[in-house]
N, C-alpha and C positions, 0 to 999 in steps of 0.2 A: 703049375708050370715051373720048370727051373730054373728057367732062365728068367731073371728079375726086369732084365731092363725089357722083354719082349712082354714079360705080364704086365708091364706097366705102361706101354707104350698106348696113347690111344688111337694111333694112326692103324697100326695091328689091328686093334680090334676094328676101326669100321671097315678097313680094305677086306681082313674076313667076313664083315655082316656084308658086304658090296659085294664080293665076290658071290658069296652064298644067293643071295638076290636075281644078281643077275641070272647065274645058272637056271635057277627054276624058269625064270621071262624066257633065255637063251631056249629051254626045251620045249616052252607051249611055243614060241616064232619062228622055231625051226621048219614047221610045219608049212609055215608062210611064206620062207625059202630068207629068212631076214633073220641078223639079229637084233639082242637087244639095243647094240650103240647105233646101228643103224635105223633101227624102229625111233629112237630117241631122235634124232639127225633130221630123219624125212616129217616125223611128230611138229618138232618146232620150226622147222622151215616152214611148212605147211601151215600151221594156225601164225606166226611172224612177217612170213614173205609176201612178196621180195623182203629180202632180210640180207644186212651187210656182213660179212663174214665175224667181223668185229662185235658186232651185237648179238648175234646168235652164241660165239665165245662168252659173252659175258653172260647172256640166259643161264649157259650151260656150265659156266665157272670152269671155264678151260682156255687153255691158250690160244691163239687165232692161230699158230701154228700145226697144232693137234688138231685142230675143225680141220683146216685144211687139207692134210693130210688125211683126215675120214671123209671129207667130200672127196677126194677124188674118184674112189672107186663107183660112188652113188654116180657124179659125174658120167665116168663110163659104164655103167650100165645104162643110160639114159634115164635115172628117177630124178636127176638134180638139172639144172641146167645154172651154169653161171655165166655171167655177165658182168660188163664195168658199171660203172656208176658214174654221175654226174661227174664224180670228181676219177677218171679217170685209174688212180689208185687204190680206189676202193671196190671188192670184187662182193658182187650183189647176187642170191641166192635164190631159187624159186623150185619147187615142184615141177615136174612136167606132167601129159596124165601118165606116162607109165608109176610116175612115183608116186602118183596120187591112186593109183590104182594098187601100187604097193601098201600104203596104207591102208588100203579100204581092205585087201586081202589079210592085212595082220590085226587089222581091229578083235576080231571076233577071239582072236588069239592070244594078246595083249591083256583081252578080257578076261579069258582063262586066268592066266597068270595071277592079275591082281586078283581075281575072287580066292585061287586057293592061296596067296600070300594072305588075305585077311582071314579067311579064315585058321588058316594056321595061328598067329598072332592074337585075333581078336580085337573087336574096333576100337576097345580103351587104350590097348597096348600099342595099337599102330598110330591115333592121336598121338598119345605121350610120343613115343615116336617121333613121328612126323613133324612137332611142333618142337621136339627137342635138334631134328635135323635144322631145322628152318632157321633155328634160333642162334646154332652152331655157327653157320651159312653166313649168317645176316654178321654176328659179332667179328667174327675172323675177318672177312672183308673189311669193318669200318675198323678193324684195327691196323691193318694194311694196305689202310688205302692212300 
């Protein structure tokens, strides 16, 4: 690469391995009429909820502003339904059955994906992987928090 500070950047390279990732998920849930942020979105609402838009942000190490703004659409489709919370100010998250029925239709799909991602990779390389993601995750947060 010539350009020094992009071959050195390490945000470049995971936003390409993210990118690259998503695409293949994006093309098995296409099928499912979903994609993948949305598979992600209705995933953890669904094993979480009720879930406060706050918490689900922090599952998903994103700003409560970006949740928000990808609920809406789920919202109007009818997979989402949101609601207040005890406290008024806090807007609380749930499945409805169409969303839960969205789920159930992109499972099988979902499935795809992860089997040909492992297999492509191999399951020593997606551990090292995974545990090198996880660890990424964990440190950056307690360094910024």
């Amino acid at each position: 690469m010539k350009d020094k500070l992009l071959s050195e950047c390490a945000l470049f390279d995971i936003q390409r391995a993210s990118r690259a990732v998503a695409g293949l998920y994006n093309a098995r849930l296409r099928s499912a009429g979903i994609t993948v942020a949305q598979w992600s979105l209705l995933r953890n609402i669904s094993h979480m909820g009720p879930v406060s838009v706050g918490r689900l942000a922090d599952a998903l190490a994103m700003e409560r502003t970006s949740v928000t703004r990808l609920i809406e659409p789920l919202v109007e489709l009818g997979y989402v339904r949101s609601f207040a919370g005890a406290d008024r100010r806090v807007r609380n998250l749930e499945l409805t059955a169409a969303g839960l029925a969205k789920v159930r239709a992109g499972k099988r799909h979902w499935h795809a994906a992860q089997r040909e991602l492992m297999e492509t990779l191999g399951a020593c390389n997606w551990r090292a992987m995974r545990n090198s993601l996880r660890s990424t995750i964990r440190l950056v947060r307690e360094r910024n928090a």
